[in-house]
C-alpha positions as CSV (number, residue, x, y, z in Angstrom):
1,X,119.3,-0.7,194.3
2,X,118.9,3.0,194.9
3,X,115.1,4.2,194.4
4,X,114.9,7.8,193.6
5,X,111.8,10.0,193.4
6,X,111.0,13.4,191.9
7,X,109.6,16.3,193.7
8,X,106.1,16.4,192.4
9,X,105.8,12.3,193.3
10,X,107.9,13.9,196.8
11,X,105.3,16.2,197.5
12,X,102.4,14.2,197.1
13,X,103.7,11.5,199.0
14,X,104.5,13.5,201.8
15,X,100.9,15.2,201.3
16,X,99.5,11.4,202.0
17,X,102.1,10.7,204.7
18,X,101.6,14.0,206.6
19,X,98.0,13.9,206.5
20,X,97.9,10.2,208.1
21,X,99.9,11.1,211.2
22,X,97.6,13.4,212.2
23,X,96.1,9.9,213.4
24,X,98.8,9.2,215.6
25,X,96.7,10.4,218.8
26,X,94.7,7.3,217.7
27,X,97.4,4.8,218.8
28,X,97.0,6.0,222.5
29,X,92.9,6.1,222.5
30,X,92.8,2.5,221.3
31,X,95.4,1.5,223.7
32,X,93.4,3.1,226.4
33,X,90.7,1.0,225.4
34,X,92.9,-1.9,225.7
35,X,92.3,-2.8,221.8
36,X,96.0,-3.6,222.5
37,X,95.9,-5.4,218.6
38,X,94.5,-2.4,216.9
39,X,96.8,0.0,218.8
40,X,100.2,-2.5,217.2
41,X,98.7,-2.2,213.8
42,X,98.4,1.7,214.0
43,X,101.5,2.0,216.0
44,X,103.3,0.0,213.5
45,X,101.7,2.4,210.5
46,X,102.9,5.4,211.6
47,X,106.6,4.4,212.6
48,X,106.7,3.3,208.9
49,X,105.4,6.8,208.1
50,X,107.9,8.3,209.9
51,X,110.6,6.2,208.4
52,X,109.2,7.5,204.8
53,X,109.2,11.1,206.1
54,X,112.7,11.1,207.4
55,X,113.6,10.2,203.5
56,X,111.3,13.0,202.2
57,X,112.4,15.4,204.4
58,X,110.6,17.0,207.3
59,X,110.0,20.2,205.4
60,X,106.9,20.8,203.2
61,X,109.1,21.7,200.3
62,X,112.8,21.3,199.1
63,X,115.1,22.2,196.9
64,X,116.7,19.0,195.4
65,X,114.8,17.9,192.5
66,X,114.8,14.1,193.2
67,X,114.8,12.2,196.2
68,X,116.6,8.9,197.0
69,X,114.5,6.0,199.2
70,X,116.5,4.3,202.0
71,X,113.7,2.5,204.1
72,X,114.6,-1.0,204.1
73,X,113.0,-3.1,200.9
74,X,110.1,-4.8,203.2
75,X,109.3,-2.2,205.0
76,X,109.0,0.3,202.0
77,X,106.7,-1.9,200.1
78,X,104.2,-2.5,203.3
79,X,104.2,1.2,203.9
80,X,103.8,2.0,200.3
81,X,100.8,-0.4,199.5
82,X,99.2,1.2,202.5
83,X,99.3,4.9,201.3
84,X,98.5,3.2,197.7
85,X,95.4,1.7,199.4
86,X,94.4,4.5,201.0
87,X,95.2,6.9,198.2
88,X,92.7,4.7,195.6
89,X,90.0,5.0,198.5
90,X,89.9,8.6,198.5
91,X,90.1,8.9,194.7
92,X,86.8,6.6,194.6
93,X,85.2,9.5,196.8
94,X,86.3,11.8,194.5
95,X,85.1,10.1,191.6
96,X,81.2,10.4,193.6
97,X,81.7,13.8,194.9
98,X,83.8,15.5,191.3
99,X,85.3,19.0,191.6
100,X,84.7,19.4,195.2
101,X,88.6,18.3,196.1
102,X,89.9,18.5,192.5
103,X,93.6,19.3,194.2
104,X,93.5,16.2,196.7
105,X,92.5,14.3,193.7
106,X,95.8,15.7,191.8
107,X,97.8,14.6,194.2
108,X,96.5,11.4,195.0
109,X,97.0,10.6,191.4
110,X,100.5,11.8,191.5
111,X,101.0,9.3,194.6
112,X,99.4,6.7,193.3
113,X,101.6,6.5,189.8
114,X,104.3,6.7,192.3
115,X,103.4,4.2,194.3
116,X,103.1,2.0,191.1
117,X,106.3,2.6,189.6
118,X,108.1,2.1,193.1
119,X,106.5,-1.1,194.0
120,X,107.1,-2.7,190.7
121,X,110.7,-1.8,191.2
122,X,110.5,-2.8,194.4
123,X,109.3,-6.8,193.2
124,X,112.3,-7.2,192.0
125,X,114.7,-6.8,194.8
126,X,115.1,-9.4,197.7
127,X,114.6,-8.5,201.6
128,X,115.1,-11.2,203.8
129,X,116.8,-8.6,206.3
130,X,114.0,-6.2,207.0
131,X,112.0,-7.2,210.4
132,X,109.1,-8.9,210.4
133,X,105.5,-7.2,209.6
134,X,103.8,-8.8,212.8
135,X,106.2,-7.5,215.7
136,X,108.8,-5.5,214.9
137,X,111.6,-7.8,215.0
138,X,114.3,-8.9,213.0
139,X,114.3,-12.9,212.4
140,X,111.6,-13.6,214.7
141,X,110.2,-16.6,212.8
């Protein structure tokens, strides 16, 4: 099963996805504090990021008007509940602070409709091939 995206739920996906990377230095401070689970867990984040962005294209914009998925089932719907997660937080601090980030706001909306649609989709399609959430590795349990 194919999952396809427009460009307006493209571009505010890659908005969110962008936007968390430039936490990646955050992998290596926590390792150097030897908070070896907390640097995994990030680690593990943004290689899923970086999956998503090789499907959205590296570019801020493109010209095709949809886009089609290929991250692996599993994987699509830990990184997807993520941004979700993360895009909900942000629109309960725009909800306190109104009109000061009206365009964020936008876009997290347009994420977070996306999110919904593709993870309902997503429920319905097996993944028993996709590597495990702890470590990384296929068939490890």
């Amino acid at each position: 099963m194919a999952l396809t995206i427009s460009r307006a739920q493209r571009d505010a996906i890659y908005e969110l996805v962008v936007t968390h990377l430039t936490g990646i230095g955050d992998v290596w401070t926590t390792l150097e504090n030897r908070d070896i689970a907390t640097s995994k867990r990030l680690a593990r984040a943004f290689v899923e990021d970086l999956h998503l962005l090789n499907d959205l294209g590296w570019d801020e914009t493109i010209d095709s008007e949809r886009v089609t998925l290929t991250v692996p089932p599993g994987e699509l719907v830990r990184t997807l509940a993520r941004l979700h997660r993360e895009a909900a937080g942000a629109l309960g601090t725009y909800v306190s602070r109104p009109k000061d980030e009206e365009a964020v706001a936008e876009r997290n909306l347009t994420a977070s409709a996306a999110f919904a649609e593709l993870l309902s989709q997503l429920a319905t399609v097996p993944h028993p091939h996709d590597r495990d959430a702890d470590d990384g590795q296929e068939g490890s349990r």
